[in-house]
N, C-alpha and C positions, 0 to 999 in steps of 0.2 A: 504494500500500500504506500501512496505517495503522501506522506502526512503531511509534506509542505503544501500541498494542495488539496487535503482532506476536508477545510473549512469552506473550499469553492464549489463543492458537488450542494453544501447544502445551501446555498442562496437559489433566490427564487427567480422569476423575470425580472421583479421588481427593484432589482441591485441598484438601479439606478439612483432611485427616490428613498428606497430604507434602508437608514444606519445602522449596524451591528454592532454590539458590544462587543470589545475587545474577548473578555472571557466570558461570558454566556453566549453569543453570536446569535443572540436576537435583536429584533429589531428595536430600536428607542426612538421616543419623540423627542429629537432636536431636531434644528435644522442645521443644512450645512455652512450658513454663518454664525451658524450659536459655534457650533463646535469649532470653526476658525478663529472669533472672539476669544475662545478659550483656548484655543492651540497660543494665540499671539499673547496672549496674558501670562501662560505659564513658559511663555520663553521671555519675556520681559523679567518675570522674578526670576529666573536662574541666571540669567547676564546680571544682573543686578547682584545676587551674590557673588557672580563671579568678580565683578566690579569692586565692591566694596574687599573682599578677601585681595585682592591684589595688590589695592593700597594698603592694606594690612601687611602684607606680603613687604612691600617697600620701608614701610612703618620698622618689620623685625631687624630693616638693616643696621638700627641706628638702638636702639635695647633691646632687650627679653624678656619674654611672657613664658609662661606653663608650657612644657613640651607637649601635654597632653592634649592643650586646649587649643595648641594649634594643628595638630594633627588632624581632631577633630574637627575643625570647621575645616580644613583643608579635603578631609573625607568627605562631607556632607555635601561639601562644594564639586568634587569631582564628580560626585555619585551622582548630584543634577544635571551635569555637563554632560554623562552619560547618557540621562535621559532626554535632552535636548532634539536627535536626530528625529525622532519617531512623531514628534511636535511640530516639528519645522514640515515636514514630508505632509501632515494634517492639513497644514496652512493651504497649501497646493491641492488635498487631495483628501477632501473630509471623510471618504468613504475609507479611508486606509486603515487596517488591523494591523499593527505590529509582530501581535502571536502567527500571520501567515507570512513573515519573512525572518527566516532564519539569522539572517545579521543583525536585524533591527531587535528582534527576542533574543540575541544574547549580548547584546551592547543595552539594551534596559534592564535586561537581566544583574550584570556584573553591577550597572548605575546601581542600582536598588537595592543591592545588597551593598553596597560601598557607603551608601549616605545612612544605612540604617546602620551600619557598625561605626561610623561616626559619631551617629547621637546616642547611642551606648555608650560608646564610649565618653562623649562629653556629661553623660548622666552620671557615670561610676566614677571615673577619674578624674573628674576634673570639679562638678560641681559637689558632687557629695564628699571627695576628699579636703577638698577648702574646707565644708561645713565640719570634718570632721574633726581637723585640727582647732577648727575653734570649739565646737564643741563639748569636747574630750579634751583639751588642752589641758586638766585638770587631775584628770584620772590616765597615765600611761600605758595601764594593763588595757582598759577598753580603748585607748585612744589605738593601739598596735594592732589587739584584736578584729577592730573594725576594718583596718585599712587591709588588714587579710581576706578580710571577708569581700568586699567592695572590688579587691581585684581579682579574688576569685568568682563573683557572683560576674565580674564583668567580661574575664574569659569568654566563662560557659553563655553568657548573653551571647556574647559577638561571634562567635562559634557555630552557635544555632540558629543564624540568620544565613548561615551559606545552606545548611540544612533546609530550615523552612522555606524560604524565598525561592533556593536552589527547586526544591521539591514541586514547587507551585506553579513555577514558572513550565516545569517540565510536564504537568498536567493538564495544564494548560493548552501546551502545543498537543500534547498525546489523545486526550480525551475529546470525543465528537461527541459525547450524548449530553443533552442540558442537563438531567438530573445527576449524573456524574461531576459534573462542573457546579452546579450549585453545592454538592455537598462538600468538593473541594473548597469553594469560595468559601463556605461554613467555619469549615476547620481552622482555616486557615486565619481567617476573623477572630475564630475563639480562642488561639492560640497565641498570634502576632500581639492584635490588640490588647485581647483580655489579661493575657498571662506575663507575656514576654514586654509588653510598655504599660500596661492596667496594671496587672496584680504587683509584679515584683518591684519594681520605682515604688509603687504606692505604699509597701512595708520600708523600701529603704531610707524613705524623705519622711516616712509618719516615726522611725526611730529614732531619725535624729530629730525631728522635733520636740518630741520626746526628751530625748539627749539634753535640748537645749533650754527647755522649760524648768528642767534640774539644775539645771546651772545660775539661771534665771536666782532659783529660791538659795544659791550657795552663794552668791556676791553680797558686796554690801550696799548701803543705801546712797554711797557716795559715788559711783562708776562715771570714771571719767567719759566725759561726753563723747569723744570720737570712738570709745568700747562701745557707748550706749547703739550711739548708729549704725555700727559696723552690725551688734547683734541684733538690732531691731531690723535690717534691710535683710540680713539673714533671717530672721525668722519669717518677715515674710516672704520672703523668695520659697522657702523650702514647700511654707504653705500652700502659696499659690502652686506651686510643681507636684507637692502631693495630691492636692484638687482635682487641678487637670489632671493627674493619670487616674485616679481612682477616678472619673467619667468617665474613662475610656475602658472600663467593664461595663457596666448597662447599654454603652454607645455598640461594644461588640457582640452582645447577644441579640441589640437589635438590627447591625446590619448583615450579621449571620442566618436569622429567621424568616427573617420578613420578606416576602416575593421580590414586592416592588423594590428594597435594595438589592437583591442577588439578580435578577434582568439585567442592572445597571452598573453593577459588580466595577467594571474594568472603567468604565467612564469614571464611576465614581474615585476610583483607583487613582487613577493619573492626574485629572485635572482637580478634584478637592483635596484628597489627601495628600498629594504630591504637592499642589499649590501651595497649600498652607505649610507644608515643612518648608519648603522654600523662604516663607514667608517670614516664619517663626525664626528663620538660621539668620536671617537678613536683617532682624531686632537684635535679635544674637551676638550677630558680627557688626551689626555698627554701632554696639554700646561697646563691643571689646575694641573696637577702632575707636571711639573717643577715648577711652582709660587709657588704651597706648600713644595714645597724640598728648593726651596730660602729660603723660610719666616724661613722654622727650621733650616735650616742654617746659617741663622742673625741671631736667637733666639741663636744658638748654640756657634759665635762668640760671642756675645756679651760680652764684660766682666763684670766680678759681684763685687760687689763694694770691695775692699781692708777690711779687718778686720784691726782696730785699733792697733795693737800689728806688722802687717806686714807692715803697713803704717809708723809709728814710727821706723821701723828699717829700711825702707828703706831711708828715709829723712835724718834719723842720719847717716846710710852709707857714702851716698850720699853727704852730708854735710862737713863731715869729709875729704873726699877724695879730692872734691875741695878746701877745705881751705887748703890742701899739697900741688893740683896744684897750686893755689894761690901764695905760699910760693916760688914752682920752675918756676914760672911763666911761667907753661903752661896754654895754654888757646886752646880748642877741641871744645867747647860747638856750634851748630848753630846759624847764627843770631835770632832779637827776634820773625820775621817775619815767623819763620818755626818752632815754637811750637805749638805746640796743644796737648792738652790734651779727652779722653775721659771724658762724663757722669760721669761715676764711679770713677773716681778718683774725679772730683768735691764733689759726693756726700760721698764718702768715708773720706773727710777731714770732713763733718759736724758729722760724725758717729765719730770722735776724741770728740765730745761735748758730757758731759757725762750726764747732767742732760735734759731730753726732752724739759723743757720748754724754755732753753735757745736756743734750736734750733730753737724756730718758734719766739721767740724776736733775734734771733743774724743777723743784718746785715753784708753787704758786708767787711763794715769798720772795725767792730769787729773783725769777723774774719782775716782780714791781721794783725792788729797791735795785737789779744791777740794767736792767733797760727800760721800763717804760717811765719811773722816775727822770730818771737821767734826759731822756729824750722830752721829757715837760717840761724841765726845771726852769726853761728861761720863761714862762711863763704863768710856772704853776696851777696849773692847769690839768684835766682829767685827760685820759687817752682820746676819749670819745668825742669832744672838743677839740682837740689837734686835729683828727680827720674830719669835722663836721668843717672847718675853719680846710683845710688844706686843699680838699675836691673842687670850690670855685676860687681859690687862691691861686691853684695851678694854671688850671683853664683861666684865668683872666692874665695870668703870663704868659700863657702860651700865644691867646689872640695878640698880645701886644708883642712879643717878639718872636713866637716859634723857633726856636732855638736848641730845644732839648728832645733829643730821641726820648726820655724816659717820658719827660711831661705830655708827650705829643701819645704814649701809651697812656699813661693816668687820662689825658681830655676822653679816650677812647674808652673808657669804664663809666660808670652808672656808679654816682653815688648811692641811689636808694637802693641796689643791690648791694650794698655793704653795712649798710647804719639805714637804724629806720627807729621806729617806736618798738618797744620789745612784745615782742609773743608770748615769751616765757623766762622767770624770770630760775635763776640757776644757786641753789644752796652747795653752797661745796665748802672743803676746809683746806685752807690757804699751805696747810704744812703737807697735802698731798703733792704727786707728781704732777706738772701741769699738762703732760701729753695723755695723762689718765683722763684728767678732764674735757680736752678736744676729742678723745674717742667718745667720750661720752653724749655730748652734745652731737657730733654727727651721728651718733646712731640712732639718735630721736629723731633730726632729718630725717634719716631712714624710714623710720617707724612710722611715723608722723606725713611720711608722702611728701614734703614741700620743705621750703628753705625760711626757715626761722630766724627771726631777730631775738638774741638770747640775750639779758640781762645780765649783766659778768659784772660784778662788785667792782673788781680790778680797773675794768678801763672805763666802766661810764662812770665811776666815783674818782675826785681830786683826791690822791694820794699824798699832797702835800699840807696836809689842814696843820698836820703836827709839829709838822719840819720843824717850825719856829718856836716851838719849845725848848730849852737849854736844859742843860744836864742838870741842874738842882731844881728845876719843876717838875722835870721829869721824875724824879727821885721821890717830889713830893708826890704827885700823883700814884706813881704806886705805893707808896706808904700809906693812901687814905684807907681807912677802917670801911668807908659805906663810902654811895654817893652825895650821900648831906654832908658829908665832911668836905667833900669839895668848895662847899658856899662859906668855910667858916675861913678859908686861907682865903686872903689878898691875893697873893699871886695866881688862883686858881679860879677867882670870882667869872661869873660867868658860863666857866664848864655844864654847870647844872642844864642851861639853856638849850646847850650846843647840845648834851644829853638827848634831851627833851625833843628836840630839831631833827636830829640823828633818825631816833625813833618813827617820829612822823614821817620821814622822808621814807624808811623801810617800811613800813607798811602802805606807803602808796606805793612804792616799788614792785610791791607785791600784786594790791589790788590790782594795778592798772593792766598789767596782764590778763591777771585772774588764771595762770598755770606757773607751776613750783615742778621745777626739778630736782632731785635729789641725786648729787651726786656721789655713792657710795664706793667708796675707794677705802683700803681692799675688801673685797666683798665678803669675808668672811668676820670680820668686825670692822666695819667702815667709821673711819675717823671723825667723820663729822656727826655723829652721833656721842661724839664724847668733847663736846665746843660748845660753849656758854652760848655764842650767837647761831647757830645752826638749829642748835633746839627753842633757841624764843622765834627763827624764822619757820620751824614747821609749824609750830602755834601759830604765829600770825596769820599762817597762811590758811588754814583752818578755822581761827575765827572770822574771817575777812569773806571765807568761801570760795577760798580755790580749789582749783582742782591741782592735785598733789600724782606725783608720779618718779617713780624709784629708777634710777639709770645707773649700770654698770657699763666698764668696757667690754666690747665686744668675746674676748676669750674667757671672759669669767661668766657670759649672759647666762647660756646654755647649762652650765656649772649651776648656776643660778635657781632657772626654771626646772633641772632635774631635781634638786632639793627642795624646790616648794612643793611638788606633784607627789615626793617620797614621802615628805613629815613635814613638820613643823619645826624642826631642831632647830634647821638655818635663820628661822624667823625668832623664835626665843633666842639664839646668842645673840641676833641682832636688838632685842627689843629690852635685853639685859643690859643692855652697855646703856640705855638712855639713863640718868641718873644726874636729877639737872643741880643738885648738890654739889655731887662730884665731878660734876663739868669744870672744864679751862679754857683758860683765854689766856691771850700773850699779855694782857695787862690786867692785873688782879683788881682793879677798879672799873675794870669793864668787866667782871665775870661778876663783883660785887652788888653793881649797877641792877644785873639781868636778873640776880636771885634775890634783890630786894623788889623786882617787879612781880618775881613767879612767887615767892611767899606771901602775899596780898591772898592770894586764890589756893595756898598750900601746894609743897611739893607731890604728895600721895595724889594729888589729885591732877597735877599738871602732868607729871609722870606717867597716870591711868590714858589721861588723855593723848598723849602722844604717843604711847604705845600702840590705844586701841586701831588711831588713826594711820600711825606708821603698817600696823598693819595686814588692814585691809588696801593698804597700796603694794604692798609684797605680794602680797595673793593675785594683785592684776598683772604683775612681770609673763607671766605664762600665757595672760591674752593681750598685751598690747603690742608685744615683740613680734619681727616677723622674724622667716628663719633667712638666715644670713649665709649664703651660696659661696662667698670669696671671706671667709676673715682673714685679717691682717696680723700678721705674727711678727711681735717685735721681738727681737735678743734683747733680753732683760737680763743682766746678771742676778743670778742667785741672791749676792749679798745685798742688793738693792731692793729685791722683793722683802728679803726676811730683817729689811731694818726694823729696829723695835720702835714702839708707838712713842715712846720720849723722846728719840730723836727726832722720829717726823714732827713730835710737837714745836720740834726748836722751830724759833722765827728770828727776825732781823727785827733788833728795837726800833718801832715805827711803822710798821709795816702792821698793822692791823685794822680789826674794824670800826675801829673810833675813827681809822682818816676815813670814814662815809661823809665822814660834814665837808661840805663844801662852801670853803669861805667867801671863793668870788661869786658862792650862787645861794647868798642866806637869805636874798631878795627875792628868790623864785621860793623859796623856803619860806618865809615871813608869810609868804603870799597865801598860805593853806589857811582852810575856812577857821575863821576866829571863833565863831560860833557851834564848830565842832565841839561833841560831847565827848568827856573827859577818857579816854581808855582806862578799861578796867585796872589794865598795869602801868599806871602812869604813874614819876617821880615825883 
């Protein structure tokens, strides 16, 4: 028997005027511009995916998305490309069956099964495994067992679609009786739809919902906002995906039974169901083609660290200019609550250190009293002020004489990619290493998707408030018993103010962001948990209502989030060292100061509170982190790691956080609401 021509013995006279279904090869009411309409619509949406996938295509040349997720739309995408011939050939020639030509049924064949092990595959690997690491980010054992399950459930899915589809297609051409063809159709309905995208999606998306409604009731009442969204967009993604597939059980018993769909079987086939995944992938891929035009977009803002020789010219600019205003006593500079500085300018000041090894021993200390001191001095002035002052200082030299290769690079940069109003504002302790701290702050970049303007004590605060202090006030200042002792000396009158000023200035520092980083360094008892000003800034920042978030470097992250998932151990050593008693400061009249504010309210109780708060922010390191594909591995010597904590506490006299007051800016300072109600811990 000629089976490529078995389907032509049964048409009638009438071939001419009635359409046959593909697979039942009876006749249907369309006509043959219905069915051209529809041929030309369902080649518009696969040029369209293909279209949008190609700029994606272009997009991967420049970052990296999920291997998984681009395979998958790259599948789904071919799979319709496949089916494209059979559509095109309709447009020409409405009466045409693809199941009567052997090329055209096995090039829709191979499409069909190509796009449907794509969306398998972007079901199990791609979207459920995202959900699953957020998830289970909390539990290991389930978080491992799922992803077992998911690749293996997603195997046998994609497997059994060269099977089913395989088998269908082949009954298709083989079978001439209608009721053999309908029972096929049957099957094949209750199996495809019901079982294989109905039933099992519908268990795998209602578990992790599941999953994630648990998690729901394990957080605390504080979850940081971009947590909040990330799990609210996820849960409802999962919903809606669990929805739609559990429809598509009732949807497969009814177009497996019902007459009037199995007549129409194969129309229905190609132009709805086919249409609509088209349709669906092409929502798909052009929400993954904006996320990837973001991501190179923030790649593309970001700024790249300052070369040493444009750094130096602009500070020295910058410098120079305010010690004139100084002189005409102008004063332009914002208060100190609205600096911020990028990333790159932080790490672009340790790229001023010429020799390597001095960069992975230079602490925070070091660095203000041996460079950025030094580099303000003629003006006394804060870091953040030399470069706000330096950017149109350059550029208004460069228009008048152009003269300079470097300046003619600096006109060519964007100040407001460098310094801006701060985002987030950064707790760290000054006796840490300072390239612990740039790891830090970039890996919240990271996390965080976008380039931050980070609050750094160091360069948006005047480091020189103290300088003009001489060795026997100095002497007396740390001799004072309390801060009231300060008002009873002559030579000290005044301080109480500057106090007071200080204070106020940090906690708008804090507010105007409204996000606290905590930079814990090393992570196994992080130093800034044992500093008089560290523990009154996570308070403030908790009274104020920010949002608080714990930042390690990158090699210790992981370290990190395997110890929160295991126990609690790593959270109790950490919430043991808080003890605002036994906290220090480089000046015992600033540690004095802090614990005659915390004793107003008791220590047991400032203590409870900073713990409880410290940590349910430990608990979210496991969801706000992403996983990190390249870490950066420094040579650290040994003896540098296992310095003991007195040495890190040593500092350089002067160099603390009393120089927050800034002298040239008491005026932006003075200027806070007078009518402001008294802080609970005030002097």
């Amino acid at each position: 028997m000629d089976h490529g021509n078995g389907g032509m013995h049964m048409q009638d006279e009438d071939d001419q005027t009635c359409l046959r279904d593909d697979w039942s090869r009876l006749c249907i009411t369309l006509s043959s511009e219905q069915v051209r309409i529809l041929a030309v619509f369902f080649c518009c949406v696969v040029l369209l995916n293909v279209g949008i996938y190609l700029m994606y295509a272009i997009c991967l040349c420049y970052t990296h998305r999920s291997i998984n997720r681009v395979m998958s739309f790259g599948l789904v995408t071919l799979g319709l490309t496949l089916s494209l011939p059979q559509a095109l050939v309709r447009i020409g020639d409405p009466h045409f069956n693809y199941p009567n030509s052997i090329p055209h049924l096995v090039l829709f064949a191979v499409g069909d099964i190509t796009d449907h092990v794509g969306i398998l595959m972007l079901i199990y690997w791609d979207i459920c495994t995202e959900a699953v690491d957020l998830v289970y980010a909390l539990d290991p054992k389930q978080h491992s067992c799922s992803l077992r399950r998911l690749k293996m459930v997603g195997i046998a899915s994609m497997i059994s679609q060269v099977f089913i589809l395989g088998s269908l297609f082949t009954m298709v051409y083989l079978l001439e009786r209608h009721e053999d063809r309908c029972t096929t159709f049957t099957t094949f309905t209750l199996v495809q739809l019901g079982a294989v995208f109905g039933f099992a999606p519908t268990v795998a998306f209602g578990m992790l919902v599941r999953g994630l409604h648990r998690l729901w009731n394990q957080l605390p009442g504080d979850v940081p906002r971009r947590l909040v969204h990330r799990l609210r967009y996820t849960q409802l993604g999962l919903g809606t995906l669990m929805l739609l597939c559990a429809s598509f059980v009732p949807s497969a018993v009814l177009l497996g039974t019902v007459p009037f769909f199995q007549v129409k079987a194969g129309f229905l086939y190609v132009f709805v169901v086919l249409t609509l995944l088209g349709l669906a992938s092409s929502v798909l891929l052009f929400g993954e083609l904006i996320l990837t035009l973001k991501s190179i977009r923030s790649k593309a803002n970001r700024p790249i660290p300052l070369s040493p020789a444009v750094l130096e010219e602009l500070v020295q600019a910058g410098t120079q200019q305010l010690a004139w205003n100084n002189m005409t006593r102008i004063q332009s500079a914002p208060p100190v609550w609205d600096r911020g500085c990028a990333h790159a300018v932080a790490r672009s000041f340790l790229d001023l250190v010429p020799d390597e090894s001095d960069k992975l021993t230079m602490k925070t200390t070091d660095l203000c009293m041996k460079l950025l001191k030094p580099m303000t001095l003629e003006a006394r002035c804060s870091v953040w002020e030399s470069l706000a002052a330096g950017f149109p200082t350059l550029a208004k030299h460069q228009r008048a004489f152009d003269r300079s290769a470097s300046m003619t690079m600096t006109m060519n940069l964007s100040m407001h990619h460098y310094i801006g109003k701060p985002d987030t504002f950064v707790s760290h302790c000054w006796a840490s290493h300072f390239w612990e701290l740039l790891e830090i702050v970039q890996r919240y970049d990271e996390n965080t998707n976008r380039n931050n303007f980070f609050f750094l004590d160091v360069f948006s605060m005047n480091q020189h408030d103290f300088a003009d202090i001489s060795g026997e006030q100095m002497d007396e200042l740390k001799a004072c018993t309390s801060p009231q002792s300060i008002t009873s000396s002559a030579t000290l009158v005044g301080l109480k103010d500057i106090y007071q000023t200080m204070l106020k200035a940090l906690t708008r520092s804090i507010e105007t962001p409204g996000r606290v980083l905590l930079a814990l360094t090393p992570h196994e008892q992080p130093l800034l948990l044992t500093r008089s000003w560290c523990l009154y800034e996570i308070y403030i920042a908790w009274k104020v209502g920010a949002e608080v978030s714990c930042g390690f470097v990158p090699e210790a992250e992981q370290s990190v989030k395997n110890s929160l998932v295991e126990s609690d151990a790593l959270i109790k050593t950490m919430l043991n060292a808080v003890d605002a008693e036994n906290s220090r400061a480089t000046m015992e009249t600033d540690r004095k100061m802090i614990l005659s504010l915390i004793e107003q309210a008791g220590f047991n109780r400032f203590n409870t509170f900073v713990r409880e708060k410290l940590s349910a922010s430990l608990r979210m390191v496991a969801l706000t982190t992403l996983v990190r594909s390249n870490t950066k591995n420094l040579d650290i010597k040994s003896e540098a790691e296992s310095e003991s904590i007195s040495s890190r506490a040593r500092s350089v006299s002067g160099a603390t956080r009393s120089d927050f007051v800034l002298r040239d800016r008491l005026a932006h300072l003075y200027g806070l609401d007078s009518e402001e109600e008294e802080d609970e811990f005030s002097i």
